[in-house]
C-alpha positions in Angstrom: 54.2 111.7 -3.9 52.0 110.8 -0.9 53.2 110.8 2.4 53.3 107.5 4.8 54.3 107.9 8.4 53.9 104.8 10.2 54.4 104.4 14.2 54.0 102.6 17.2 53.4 102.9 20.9 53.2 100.6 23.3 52.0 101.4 27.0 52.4 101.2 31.1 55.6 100.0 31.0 56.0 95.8 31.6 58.5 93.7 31.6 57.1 92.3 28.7 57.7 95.3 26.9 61.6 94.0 26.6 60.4 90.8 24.2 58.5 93.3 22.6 61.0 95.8 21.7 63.2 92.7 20.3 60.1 91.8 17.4 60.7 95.8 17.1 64.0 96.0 15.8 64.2 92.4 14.1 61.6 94.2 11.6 63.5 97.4 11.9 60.3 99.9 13.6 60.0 102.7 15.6 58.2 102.8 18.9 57.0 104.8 22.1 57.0 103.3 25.1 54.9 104.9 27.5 56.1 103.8 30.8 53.9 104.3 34.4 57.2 103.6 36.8 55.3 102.3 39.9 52.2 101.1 38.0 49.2 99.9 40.7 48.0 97.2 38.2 51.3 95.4 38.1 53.4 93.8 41.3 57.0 95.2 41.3 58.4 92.1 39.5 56.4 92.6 36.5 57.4 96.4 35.9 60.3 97.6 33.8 63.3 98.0 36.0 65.4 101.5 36.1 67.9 99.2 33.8 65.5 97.9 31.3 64.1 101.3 30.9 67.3 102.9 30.4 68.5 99.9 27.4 64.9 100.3 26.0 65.8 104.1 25.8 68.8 103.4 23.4 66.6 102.3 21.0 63.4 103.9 21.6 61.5 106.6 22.7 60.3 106.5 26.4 57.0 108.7 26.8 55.9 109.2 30.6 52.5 107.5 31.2 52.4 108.9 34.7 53.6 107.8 38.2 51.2 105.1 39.3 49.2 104.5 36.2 45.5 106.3 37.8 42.3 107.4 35.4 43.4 111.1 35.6 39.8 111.9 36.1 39.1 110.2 39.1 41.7 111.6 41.3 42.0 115.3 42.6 43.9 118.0 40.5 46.6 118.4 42.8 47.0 114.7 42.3 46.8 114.4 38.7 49.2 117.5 38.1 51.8 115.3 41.0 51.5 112.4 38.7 52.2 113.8 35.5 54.9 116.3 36.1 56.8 113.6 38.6 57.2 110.8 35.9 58.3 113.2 33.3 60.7 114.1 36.0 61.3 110.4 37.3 62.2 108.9 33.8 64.0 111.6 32.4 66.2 110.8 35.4 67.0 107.6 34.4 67.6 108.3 30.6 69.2 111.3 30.4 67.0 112.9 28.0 64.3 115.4 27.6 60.9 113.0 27.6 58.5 114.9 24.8 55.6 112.2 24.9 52.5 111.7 27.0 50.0 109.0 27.1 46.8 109.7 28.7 46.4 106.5 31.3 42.9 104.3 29.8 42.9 107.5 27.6 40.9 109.2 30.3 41.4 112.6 30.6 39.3 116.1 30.5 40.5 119.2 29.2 42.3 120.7 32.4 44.5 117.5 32.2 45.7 118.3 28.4 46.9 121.8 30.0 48.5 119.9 32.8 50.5 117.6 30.3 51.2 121.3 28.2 52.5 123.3 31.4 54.5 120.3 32.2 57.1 120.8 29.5 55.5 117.3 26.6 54.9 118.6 23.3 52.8 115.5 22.6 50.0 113.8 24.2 48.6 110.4 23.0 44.8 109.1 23.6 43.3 106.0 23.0 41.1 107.2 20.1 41.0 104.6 17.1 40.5 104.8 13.1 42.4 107.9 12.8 44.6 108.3 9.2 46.2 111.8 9.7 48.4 113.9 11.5 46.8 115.0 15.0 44.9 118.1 14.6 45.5 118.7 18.3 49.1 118.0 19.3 47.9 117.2 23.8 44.6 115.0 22.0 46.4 112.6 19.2 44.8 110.1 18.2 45.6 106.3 16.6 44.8 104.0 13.5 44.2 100.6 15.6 44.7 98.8 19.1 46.5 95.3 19.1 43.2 94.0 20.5 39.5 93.3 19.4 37.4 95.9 20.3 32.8 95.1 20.0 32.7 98.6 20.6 34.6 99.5 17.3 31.6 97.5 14.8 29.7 100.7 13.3 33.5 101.7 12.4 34.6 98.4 10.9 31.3 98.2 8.8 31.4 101.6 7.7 35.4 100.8 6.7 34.8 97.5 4.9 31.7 99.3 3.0 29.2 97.0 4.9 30.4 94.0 2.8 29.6 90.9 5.3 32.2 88.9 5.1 35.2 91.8 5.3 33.4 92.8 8.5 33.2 89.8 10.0 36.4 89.0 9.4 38.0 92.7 10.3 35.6 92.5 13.8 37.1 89.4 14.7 40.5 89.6 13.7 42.3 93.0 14.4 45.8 91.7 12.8 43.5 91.7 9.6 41.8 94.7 10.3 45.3 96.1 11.0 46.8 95.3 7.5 43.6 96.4 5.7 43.7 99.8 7.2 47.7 99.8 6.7 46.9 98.9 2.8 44.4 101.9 2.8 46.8 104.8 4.0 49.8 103.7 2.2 47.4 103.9 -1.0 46.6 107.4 -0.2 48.8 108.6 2.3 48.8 109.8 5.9 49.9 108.1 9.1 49.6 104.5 10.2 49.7 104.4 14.0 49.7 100.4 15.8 49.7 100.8 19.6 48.8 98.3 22.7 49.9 96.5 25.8 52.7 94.0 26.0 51.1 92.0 28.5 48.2 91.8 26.3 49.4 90.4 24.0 51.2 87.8 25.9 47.7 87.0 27.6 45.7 87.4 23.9 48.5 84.7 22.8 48.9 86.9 19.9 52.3 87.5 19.5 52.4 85.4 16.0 49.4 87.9 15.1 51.4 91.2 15.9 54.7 89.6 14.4 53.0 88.7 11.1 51.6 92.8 10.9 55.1 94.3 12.0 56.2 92.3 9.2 53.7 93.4 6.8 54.3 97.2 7.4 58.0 97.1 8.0 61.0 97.6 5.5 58.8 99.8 2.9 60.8 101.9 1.1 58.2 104.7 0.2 57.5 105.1 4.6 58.8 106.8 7.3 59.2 105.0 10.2 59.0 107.2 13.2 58.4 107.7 17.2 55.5 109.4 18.3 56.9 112.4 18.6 58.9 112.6 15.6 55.5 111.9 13.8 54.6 115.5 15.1 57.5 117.8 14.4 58.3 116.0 10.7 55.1 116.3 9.4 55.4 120.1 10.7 58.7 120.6 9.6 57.4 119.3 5.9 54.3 121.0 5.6 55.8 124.2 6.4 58.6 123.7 3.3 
């Protein structure tokens, strides 16, 4: 029987994300929230509280997402090892649990920064890659199926994946919700993992919350998936292939 893992993850850590973790559970999915405590991009008001994180964490995993929520590349080591290792330390704090999951801020990140996030004590590390189908061939580097969001940049892959018929690529390019269930209808005909992740706050500013609604309804309450957090999608698949 083919396998279907489907997840979701959901980053920086907004207030936002609250309203998002109710369409969540109303459809019954798992999520990652990859939370950036004292993110720059945000004022204070709009970030999680200590509260909020710790009720999201009854439900959810938390995944750090560093401290401040700066392109890893662009700052000094010293700084970049300070900000990863301190929001592990910072959230696990609040939550009273081991935090396993990474996420890469703008999925920027060179190879000294995956043995940063390895040294500090994750198991999983989360990029920003798209159109990937499988389990992560490199635990620190995982990529994801699709972005809640329309991305220009991702055209030679949506012609290539709607087999250059016109109007499927016009449509896919324009609409991710579409692309979204098209590439959710592909993988749970052959199997592999289905990941959906994005920004609560973009959404709200897209006005696409009936979009991601209608998709979480669409891939939820299959009887044939697993529906798991990030890092469950690692150590399961492990644990199976190794029966």
């Amino acid at each position: 029987m083919k396998s279907v893992m489907v997840t979701t993850s959901w980053d920086d850590g907004h207030k936002l994300d609250m309203r998002l973790a109710r369409l969540l559970k109303k459809y019954g999915l798992k999520g990652t929230f990859y939370i950036a405590p004292e993110d720059r991009e945000f004022t204070p008001g709009d970030r999680l509280n200590k509260d909020e994180i710790k009720r999201l964490s009854k439900s959810f995993e938390i995944g750090a997402h560093t401290m401040t929520h700066p392109r890893l590349p662009q700052v000094d080591d010293s700084t970049a090892k300070q900000e990863i290792i301190t929001s592990k330390i910072w959230l696990e704090q609040q939550i009273g649990q081991p935090i396993k999951s990474f996420c890469y801020p703008g999925g920027a990140y060179d190879s000294e920064h995956v043995k940063m996030v390895k040294d500090a004590g994750f198991s999983y590390g989360r990029t920003v890659s798209r159109f990937c189908k499988r389990k992560p061939k490199k635990a620190f580097e995982a990529g994801t199926t699709i972005h809640a969001y329309r991305h220009w940049s991702d055209a030679p892959k949506i012609l290539l994946f709607a087999k250059f018929h016109p109007a499927k690529f016009y449509r896919y390019l324009i609409h991710w919700d579409k692309l979204a269930t098209a590439l959710y209808d592909e993988i749970s005909s052959r199997g592999g993992v289905f990941h959906l992740w994005g920004h609560s706050w973009e959404i709200d500013a897209n006005g696409d919350w009936d979009r991601l609604e209608a998709v979480f309804k669409y891939i939820s309450k299959q009887p044939s998936v697993q529906y798991v957090t990030n890092e469950e999608l690692l150590w399961k698949q492990e644990r199976k292939s190794s029966l």
